[in-house]
C-alpha positions in Angstrom: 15.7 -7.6 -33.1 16.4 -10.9 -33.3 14.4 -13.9 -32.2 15.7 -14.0 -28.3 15.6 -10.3 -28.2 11.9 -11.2 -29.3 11.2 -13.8 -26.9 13.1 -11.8 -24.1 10.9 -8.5 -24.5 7.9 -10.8 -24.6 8.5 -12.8 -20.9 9.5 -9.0 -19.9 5.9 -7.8 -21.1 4.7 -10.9 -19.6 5.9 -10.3 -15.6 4.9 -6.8 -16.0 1.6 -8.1 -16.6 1.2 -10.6 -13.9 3.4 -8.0 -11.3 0.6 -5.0 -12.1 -1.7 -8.0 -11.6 -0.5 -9.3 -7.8 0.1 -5.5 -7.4 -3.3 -4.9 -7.4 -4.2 -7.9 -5.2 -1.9 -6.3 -2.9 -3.3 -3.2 -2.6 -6.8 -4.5 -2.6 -6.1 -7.0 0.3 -4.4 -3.8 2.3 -7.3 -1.6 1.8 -9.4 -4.6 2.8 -7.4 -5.7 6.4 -6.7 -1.7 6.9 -10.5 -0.9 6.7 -11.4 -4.1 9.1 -8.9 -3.3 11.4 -10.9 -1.9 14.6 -8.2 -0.3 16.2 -7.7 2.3 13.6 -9.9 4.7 11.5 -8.2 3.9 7.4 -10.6 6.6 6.1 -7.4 9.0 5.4 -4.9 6.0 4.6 -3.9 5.6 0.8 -1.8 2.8 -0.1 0.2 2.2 -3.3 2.1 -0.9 -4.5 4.9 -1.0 -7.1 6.7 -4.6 -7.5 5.1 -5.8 -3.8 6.5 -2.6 -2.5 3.9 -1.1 -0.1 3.5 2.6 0.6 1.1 3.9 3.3 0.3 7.6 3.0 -1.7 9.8 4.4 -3.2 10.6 8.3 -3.4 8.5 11.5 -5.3 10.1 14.5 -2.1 9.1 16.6 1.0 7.4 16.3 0.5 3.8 17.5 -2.5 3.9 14.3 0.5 4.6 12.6 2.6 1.3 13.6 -1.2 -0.4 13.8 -1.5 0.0 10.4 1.7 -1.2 9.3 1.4 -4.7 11.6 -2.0 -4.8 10.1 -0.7 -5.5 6.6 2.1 -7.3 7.3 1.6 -10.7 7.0 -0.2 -10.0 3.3 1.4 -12.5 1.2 3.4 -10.6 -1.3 4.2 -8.0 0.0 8.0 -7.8 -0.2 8.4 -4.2 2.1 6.3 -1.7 3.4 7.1 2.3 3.2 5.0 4.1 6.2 4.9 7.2 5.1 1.6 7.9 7.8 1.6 11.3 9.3 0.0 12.4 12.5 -3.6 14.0 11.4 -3.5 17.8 12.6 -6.1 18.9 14.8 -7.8 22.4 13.6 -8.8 24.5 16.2 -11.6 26.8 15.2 -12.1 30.1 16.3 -15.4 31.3 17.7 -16.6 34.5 16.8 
């Protein structure tokens, strides 16, 4: 490897490093709005970043939590798209013996 192989693998190494960092701030900033945001329970919603791409998963209780959450997070700086991949939570009906 020569010498701007060398410095090339370094700066590579080097915005991995600050993306998994602002990744994280991402993500941490989501679960913080998601959780303060009173007009949805986030107790079921996971959220994962890769390169300020946001994924929701998990359960709403209905489907305008769903688009709730994803105007919640929204205007998070960094965030370059968001992948709401929310389901509708399913209701168990228990049987009575």
């Amino acid at each position: 490897m020569n010498l701007k192989e060398t410095n090339d693998a370094i700066n590579q190494q080097s915005h991995i490093g600050v993306q998994k960092f602002a990744d994280e701030r991402i993500q941490e900033q989501c679960h913080e709005t998601l959780f303060r945001c009173q007009q949805l329970d986030a107790t079921d919603i996971k959220v994962d970043v890769i390169n300020g791409v946001v994924e929701l998963r998990g359960y709403a209780q209905n489907q305008k939590a769903i688009q709730v959450a994803e105007s919640c997070i929204g205007s998070i700086k960094g965030i370059i798209d968001i992948h709401n991949n929310l389901q509708l939570r399913q209701i168990r009906k228990e049987h009575l013996s």
